[in-house]
TORPA-4810 file (N, C-alpha, C, O; in nm, 3 decimals):
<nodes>
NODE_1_2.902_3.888_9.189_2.902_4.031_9.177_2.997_4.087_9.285_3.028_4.033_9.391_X
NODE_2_3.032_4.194_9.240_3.189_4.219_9.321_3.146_4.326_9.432_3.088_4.425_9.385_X
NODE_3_3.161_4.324_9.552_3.116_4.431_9.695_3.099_4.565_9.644_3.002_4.639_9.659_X
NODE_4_3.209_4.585_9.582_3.211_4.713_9.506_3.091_4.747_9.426_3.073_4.868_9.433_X
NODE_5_3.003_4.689_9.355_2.934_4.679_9.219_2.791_4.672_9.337_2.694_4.742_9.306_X
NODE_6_2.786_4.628_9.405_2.676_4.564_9.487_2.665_4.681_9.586_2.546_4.686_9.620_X
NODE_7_2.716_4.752_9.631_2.721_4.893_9.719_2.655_5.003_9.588_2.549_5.065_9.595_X
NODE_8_2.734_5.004_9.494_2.693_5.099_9.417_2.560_5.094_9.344_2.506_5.196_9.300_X
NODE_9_2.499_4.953_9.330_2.362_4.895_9.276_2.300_4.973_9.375_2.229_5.063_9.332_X
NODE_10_2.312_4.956_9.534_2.229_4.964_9.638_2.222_5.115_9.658_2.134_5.186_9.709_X
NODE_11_2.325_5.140_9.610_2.300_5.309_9.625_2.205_5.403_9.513_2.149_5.512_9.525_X
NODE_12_2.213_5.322_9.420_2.096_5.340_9.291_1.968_5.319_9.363_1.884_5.398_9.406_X
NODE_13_1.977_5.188_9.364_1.838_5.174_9.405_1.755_5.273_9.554_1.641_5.321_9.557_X
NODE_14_1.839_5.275_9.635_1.780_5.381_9.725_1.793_5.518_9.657_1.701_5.598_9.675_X
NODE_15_1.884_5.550_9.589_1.813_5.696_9.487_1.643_5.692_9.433_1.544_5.755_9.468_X
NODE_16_1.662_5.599_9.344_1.517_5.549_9.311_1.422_5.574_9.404_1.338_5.660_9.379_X
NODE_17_1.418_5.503_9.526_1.337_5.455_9.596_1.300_5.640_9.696_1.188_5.691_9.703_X
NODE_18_1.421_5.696_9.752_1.388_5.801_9.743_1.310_5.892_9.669_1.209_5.955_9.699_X
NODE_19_1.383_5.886_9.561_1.224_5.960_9.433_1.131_5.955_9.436_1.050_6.046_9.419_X
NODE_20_1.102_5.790_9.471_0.941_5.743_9.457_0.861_5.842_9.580_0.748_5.890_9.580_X
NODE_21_0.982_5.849_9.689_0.877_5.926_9.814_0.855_6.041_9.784_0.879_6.111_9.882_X
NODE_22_0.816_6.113_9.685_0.844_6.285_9.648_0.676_6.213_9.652_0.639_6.096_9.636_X
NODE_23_0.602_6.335_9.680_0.464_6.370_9.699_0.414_6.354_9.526_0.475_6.379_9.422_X
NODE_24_0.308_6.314_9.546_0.222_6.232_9.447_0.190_6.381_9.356_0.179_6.468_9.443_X
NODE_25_0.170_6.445_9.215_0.159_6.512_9.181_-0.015_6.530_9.129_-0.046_6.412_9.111_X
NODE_26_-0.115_6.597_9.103_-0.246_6.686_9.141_-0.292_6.540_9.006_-0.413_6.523_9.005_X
NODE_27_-0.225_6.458_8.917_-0.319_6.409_8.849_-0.265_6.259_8.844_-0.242_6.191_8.744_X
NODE_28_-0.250_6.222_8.982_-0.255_6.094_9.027_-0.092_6.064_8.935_-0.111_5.991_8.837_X
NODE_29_0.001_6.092_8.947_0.173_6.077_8.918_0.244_6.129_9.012_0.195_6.205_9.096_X
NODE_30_0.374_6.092_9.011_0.464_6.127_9.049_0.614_6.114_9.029_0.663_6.003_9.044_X
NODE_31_0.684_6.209_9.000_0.800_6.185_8.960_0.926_6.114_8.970_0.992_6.141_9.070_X
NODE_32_0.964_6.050_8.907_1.087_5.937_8.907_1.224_6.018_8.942_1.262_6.106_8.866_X
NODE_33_1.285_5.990_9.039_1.451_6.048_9.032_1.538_6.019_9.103_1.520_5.916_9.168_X
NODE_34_1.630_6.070_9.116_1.725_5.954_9.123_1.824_5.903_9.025_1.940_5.899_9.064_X
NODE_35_1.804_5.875_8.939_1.901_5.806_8.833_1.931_5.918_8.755_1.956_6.036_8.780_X
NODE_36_1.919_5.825_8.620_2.018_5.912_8.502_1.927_6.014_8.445_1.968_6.124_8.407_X
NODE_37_1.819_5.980_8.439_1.699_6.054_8.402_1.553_6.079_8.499_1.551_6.033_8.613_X
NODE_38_1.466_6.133_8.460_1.394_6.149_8.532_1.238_6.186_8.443_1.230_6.260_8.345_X
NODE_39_1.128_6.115_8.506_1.033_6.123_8.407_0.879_6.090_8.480_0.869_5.983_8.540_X
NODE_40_0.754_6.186_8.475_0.660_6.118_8.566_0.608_5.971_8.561_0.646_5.902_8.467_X
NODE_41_0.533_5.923_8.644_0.514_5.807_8.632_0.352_5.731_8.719_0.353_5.780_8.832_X
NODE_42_0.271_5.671_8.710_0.127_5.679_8.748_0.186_5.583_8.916_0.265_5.490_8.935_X
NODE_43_0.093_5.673_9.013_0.160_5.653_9.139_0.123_5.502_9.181_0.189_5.446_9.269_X
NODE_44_-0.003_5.425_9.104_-0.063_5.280_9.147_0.066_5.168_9.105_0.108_5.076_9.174_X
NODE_45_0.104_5.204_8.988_0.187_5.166_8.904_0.275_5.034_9.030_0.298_5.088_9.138_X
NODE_46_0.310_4.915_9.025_0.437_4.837_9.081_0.564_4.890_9.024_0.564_4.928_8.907_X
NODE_47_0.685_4.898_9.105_0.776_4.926_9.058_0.903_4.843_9.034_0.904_4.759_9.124_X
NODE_48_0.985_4.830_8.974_1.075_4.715_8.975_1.235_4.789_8.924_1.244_4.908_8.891_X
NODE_49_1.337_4.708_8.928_1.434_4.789_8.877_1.519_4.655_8.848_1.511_4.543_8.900_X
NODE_50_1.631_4.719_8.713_1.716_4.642_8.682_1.799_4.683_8.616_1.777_4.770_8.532_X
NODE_51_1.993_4.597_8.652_2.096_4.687_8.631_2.207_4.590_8.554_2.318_4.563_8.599_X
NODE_52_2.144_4.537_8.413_2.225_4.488_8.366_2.316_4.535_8.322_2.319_4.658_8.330_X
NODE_53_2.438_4.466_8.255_2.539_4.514_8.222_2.567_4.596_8.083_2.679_4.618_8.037_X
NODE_54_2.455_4.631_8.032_2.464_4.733_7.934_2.302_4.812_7.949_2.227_4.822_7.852_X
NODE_55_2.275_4.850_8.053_2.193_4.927_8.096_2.141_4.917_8.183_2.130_4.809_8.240_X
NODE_56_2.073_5.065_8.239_2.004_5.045_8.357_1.833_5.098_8.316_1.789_5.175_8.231_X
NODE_57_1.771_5.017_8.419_1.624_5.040_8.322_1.551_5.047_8.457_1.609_4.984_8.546_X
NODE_58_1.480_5.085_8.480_1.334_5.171_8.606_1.199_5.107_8.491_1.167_5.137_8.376_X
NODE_59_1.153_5.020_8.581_1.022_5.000_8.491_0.902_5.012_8.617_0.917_5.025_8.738_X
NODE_60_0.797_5.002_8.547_0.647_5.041_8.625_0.563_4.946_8.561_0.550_4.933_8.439_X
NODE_61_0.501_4.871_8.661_0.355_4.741_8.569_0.216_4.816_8.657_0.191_4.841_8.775_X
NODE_62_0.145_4.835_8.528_0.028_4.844_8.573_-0.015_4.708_8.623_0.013_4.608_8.558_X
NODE_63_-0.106_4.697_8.777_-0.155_4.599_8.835_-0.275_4.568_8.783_-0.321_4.464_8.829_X
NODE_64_-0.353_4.635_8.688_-0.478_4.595_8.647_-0.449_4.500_8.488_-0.483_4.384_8.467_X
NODE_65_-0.376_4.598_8.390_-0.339_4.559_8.259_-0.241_4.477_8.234_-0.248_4.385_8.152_X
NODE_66_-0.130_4.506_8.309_-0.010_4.399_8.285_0.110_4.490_8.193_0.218_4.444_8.156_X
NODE_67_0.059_4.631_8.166_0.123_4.671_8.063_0.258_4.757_8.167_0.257_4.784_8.288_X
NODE_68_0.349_4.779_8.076_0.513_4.810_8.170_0.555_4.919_8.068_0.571_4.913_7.947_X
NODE_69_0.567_5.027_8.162_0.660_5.132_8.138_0.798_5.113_8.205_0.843_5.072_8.312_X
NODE_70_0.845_5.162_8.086_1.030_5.168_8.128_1.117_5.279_8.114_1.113_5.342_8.008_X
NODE_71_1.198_5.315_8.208_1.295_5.407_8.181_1.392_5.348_8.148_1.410_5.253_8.224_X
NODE_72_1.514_5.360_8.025_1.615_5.277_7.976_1.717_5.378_7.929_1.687_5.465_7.847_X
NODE_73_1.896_5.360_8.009_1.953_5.404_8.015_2.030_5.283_7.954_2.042_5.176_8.014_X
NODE_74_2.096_5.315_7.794_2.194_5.211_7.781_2.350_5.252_7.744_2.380_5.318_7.645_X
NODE_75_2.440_5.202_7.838_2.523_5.214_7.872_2.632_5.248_7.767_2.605_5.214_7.652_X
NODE_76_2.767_5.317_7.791_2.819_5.337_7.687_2.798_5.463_7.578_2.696_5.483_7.512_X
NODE_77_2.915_5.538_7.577_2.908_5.648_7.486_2.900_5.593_7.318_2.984_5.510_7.283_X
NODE_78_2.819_5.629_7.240_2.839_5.646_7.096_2.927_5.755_7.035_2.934_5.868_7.083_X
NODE_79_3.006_5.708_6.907_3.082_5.831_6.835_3.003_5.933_6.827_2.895_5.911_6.881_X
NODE_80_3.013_6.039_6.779_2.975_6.167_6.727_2.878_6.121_6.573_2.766_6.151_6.531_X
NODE_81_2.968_6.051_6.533_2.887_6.020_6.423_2.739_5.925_6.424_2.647_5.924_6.343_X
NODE_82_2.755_5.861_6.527_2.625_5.794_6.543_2.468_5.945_6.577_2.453_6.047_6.645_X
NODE_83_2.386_5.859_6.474_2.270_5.958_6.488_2.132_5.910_6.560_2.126_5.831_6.654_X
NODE_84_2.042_5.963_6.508_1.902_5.927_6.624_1.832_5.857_6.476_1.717_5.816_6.488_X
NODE_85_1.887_5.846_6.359_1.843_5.715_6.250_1.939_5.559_6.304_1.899_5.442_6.309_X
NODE_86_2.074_5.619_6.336_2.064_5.498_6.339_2.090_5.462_6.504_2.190_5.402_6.544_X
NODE_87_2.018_5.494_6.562_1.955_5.412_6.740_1.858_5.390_6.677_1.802_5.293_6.729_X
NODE_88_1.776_5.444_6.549_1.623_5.404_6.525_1.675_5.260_6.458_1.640_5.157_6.516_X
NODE_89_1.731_5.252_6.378_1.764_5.129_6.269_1.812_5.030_6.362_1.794_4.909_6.356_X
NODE_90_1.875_5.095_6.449_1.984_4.962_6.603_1.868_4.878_6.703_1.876_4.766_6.753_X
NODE_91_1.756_4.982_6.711_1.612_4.950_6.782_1.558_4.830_6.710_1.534_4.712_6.736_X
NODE_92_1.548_4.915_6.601_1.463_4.799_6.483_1.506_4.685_6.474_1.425_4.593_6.470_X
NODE_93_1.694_4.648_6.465_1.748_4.539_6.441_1.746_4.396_6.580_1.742_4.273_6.581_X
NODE_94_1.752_4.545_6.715_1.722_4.430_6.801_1.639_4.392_6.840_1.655_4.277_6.880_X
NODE_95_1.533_4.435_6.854_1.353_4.401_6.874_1.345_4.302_6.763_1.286_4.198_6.792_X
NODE_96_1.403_4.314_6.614_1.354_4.231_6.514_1.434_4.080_6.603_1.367_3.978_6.621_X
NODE_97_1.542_4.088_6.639_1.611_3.976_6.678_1.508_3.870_6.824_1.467_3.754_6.831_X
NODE_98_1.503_3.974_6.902_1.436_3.942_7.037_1.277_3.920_6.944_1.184_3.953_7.018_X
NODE_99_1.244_3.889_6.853_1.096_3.851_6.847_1.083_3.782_6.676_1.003_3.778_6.583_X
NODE_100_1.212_3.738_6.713_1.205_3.622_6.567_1.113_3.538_6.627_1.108_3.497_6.743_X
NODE_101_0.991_3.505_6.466_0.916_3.426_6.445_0.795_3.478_6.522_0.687_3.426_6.495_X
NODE_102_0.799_3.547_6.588_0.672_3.619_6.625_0.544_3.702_6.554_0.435_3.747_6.587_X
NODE_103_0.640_3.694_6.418_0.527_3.832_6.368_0.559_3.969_6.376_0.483_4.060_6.346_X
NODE_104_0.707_3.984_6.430_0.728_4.143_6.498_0.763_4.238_6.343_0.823_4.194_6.245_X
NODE_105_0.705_4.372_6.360_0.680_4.481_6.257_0.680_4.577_6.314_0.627_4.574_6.424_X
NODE_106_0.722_4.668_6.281_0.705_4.827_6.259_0.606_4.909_6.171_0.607_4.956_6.058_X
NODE_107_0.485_4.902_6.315_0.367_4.969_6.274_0.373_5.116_6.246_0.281_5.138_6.167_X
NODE_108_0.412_5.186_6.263_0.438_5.323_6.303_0.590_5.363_6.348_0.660_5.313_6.436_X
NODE_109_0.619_5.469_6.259_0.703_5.548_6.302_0.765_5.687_6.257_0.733_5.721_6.143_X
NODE_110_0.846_5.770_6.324_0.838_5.929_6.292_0.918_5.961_6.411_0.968_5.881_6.490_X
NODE_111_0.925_6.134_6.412_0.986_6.181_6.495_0.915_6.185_6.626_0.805_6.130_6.627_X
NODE_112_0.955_6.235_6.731_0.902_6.303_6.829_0.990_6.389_6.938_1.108_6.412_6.916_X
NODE_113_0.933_6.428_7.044_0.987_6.557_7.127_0.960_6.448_7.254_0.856_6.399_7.297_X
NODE_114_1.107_6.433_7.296_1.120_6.344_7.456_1.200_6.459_7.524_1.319_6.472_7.498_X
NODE_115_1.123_6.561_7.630_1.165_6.598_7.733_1.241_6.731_7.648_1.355_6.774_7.657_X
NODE_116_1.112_6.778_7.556_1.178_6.873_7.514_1.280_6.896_7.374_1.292_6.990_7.295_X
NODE_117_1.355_6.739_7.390_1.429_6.761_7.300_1.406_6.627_7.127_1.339_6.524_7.111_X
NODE_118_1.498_6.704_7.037_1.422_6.606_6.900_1.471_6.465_6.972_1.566_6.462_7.050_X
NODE_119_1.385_6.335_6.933_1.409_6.232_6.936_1.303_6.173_6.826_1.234_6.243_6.751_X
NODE_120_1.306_5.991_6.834_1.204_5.940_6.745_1.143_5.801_6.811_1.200_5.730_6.894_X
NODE_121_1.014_5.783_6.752_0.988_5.708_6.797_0.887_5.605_6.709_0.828_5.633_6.605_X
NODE_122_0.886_5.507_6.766_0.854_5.361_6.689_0.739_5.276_6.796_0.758_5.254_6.916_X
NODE_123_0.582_5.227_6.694_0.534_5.125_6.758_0.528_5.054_6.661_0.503_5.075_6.542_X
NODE_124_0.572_4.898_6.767_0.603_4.798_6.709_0.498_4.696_6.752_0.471_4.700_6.872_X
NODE_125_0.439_4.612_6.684_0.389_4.485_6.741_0.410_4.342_6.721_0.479_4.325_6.621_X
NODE_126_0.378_4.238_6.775_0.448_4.112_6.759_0.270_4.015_6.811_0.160_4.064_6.835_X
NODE_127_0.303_3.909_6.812_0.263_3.763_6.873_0.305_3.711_6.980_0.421_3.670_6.977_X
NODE_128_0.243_3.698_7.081_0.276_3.614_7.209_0.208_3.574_7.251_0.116_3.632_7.307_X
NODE_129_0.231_3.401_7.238_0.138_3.350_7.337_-0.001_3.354_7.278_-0.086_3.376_7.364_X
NODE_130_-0.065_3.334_7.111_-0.166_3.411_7.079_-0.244_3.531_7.120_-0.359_3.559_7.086_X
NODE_131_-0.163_3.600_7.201_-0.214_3.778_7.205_-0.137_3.862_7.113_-0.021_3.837_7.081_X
NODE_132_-0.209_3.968_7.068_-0.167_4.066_7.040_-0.081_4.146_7.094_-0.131_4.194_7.196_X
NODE_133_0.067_4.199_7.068_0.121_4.275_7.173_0.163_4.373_7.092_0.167_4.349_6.971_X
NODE_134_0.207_4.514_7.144_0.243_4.653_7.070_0.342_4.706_7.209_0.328_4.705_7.331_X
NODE_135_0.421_4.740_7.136_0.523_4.844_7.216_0.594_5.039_7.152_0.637_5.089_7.048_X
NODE_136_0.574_5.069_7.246_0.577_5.220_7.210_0.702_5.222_7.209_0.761_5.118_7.241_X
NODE_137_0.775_5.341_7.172_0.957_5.353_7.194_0.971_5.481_7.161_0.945_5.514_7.045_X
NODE_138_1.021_5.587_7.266_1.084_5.666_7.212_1.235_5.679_7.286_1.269_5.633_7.395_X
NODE_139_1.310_5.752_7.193_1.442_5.751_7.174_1.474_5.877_7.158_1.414_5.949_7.078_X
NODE_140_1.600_5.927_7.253_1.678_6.021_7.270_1.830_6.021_7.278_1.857_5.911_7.327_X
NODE_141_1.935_6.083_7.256_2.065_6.078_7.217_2.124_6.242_7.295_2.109_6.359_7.258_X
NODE_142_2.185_6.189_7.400_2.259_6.323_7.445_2.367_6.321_7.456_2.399_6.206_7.488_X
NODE_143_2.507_6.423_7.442_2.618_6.366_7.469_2.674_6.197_7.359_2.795_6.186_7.335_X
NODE_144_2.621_6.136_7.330_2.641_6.035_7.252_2.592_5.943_7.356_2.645_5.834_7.334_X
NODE_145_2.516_5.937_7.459_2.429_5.867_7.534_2.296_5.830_7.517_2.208_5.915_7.505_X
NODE_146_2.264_5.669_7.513_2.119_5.680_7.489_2.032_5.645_7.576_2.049_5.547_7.650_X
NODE_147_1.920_5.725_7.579_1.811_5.665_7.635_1.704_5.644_7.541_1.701_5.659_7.419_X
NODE_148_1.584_5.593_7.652_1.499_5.552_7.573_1.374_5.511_7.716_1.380_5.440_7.817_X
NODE_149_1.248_5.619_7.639_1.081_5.568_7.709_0.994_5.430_7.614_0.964_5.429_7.494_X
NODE_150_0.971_5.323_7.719_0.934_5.250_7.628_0.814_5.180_7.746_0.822_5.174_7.869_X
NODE_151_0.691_5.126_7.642_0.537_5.126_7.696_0.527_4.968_7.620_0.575_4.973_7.507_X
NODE_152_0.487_4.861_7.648_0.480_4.741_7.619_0.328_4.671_7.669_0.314_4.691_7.790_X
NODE_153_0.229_4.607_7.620_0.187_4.560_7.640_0.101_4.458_7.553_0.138_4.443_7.437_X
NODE_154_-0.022_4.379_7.604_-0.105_4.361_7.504_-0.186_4.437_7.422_-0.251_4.515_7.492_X
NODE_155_-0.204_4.445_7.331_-0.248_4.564_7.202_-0.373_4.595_7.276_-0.429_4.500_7.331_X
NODE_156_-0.433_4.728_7.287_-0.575_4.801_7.336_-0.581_4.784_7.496_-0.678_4.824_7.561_X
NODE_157_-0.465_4.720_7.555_-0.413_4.728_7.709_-0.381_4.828_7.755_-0.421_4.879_7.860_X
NODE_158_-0.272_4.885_7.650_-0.172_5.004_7.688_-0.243_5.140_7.729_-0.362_5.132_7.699_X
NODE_159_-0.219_5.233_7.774_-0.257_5.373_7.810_-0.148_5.427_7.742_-0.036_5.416_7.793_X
NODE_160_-0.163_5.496_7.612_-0.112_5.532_7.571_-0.052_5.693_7.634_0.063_5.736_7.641_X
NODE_161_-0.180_5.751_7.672_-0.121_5.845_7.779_-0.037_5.838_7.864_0.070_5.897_7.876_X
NODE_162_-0.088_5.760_7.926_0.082_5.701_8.003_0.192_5.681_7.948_0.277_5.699_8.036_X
NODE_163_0.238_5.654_7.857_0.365_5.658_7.759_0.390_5.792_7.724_0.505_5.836_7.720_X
NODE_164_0.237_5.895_7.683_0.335_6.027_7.587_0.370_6.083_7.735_0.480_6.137_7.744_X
NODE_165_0.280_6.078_7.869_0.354_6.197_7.982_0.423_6.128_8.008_0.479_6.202_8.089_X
NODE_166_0.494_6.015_8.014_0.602_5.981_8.040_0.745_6.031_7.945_0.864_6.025_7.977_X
NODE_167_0.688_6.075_7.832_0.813_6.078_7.725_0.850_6.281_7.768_0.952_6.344_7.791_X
NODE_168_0.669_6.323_7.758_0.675_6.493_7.788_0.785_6.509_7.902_0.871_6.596_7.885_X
NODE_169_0.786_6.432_8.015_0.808_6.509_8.101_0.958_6.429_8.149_1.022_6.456_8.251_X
NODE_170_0.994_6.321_8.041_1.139_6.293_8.041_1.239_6.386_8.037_1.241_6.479_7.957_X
NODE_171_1.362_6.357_8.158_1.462_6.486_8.086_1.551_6.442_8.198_1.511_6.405_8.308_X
NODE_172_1.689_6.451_8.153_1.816_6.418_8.233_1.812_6.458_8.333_1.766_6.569_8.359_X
NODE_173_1.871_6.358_8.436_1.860_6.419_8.614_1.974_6.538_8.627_2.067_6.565_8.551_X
NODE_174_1.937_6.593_8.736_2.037_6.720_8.817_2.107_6.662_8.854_2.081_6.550_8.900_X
NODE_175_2.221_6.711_8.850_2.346_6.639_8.925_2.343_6.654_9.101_2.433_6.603_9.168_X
</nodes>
């Protein structure tokens, strides 16, 4: 990794890490910022971060459940013509890929409101490991940029609450 790339990681990550110190909010959260977006998040929560090369993603593991919230910034502008069907259909194709032979399906899906604005969203579940697993997804398109709130765990693990205030209170950082 090049000095250059490795200064600028480190400067992310202390954005992040700054955020995390913002005062805990009245119902046990606190807000994520720093990055590209910004979204509450449950203050017990572990935090982790990662900056691959076609996105950057802020995730949170609950220490009791195992279940992981993510903030996901993936890299790269889309045409004009790309829509919020097809990041839904692009979702579908790569989750179907990442969980060949698992069992993976699309239990649910429809629109929804991430941070205000239209987006959609998808739960999916699969096989692992003989557990049950389900993942939440919602999806947003700004500028021809995507993000995406996403909640993963073993099925009846998840806090689903924790996924929708995470999606409510999603919304692009201040410059």
């Amino acid at each position: 990794m090049s000095y250059a790339r490795s200064l600028l990681m480190g400067g992310v990550f202390a954005g992040l890490l700054a955020g995390m110190a913002l005062p805990a909010l009245a119902d046990g959260s606190h807000k994520l910022a720093g990055t590209r977006f910004e979204m509450e998040v449950p203050n017990c929560w572990n935090t982790g971060y990662k900056d691959p090369d076609n996105m950057l993603m802020i995730f949170y593991k609950d220490p009791k459940s195992g279940a992981v919230l993510e903030g996901v910034y993936l890299r790269g502008a889309q045409p004009a013509s790309f829509s919020l069907k097809d990041f839904k259909k692009a979702r579908i194709d790569q989750q179907n890929k990442a969980y060949e032979g698992k069992s993976h399906k699309v239990a649910k899906e429809g629109d929804t409101t991430i941070g205000g604005a239209k987006g959609n969203y998808l739960l999916t579940t699969w096989k692992d490991g003989g557990k049950d697993m389900e993942k939440h997804t919602a999806q947003y398109l700004s500028d021809g940029h995507r993000y995406m709130v996403v909640m993963w765990g073993e099925k009846g693990k998840t806090d689903k609450k924790v996924f929708d205030k995470a999606v409510k209170t999603f919304a692009l950082a201040k410059p």
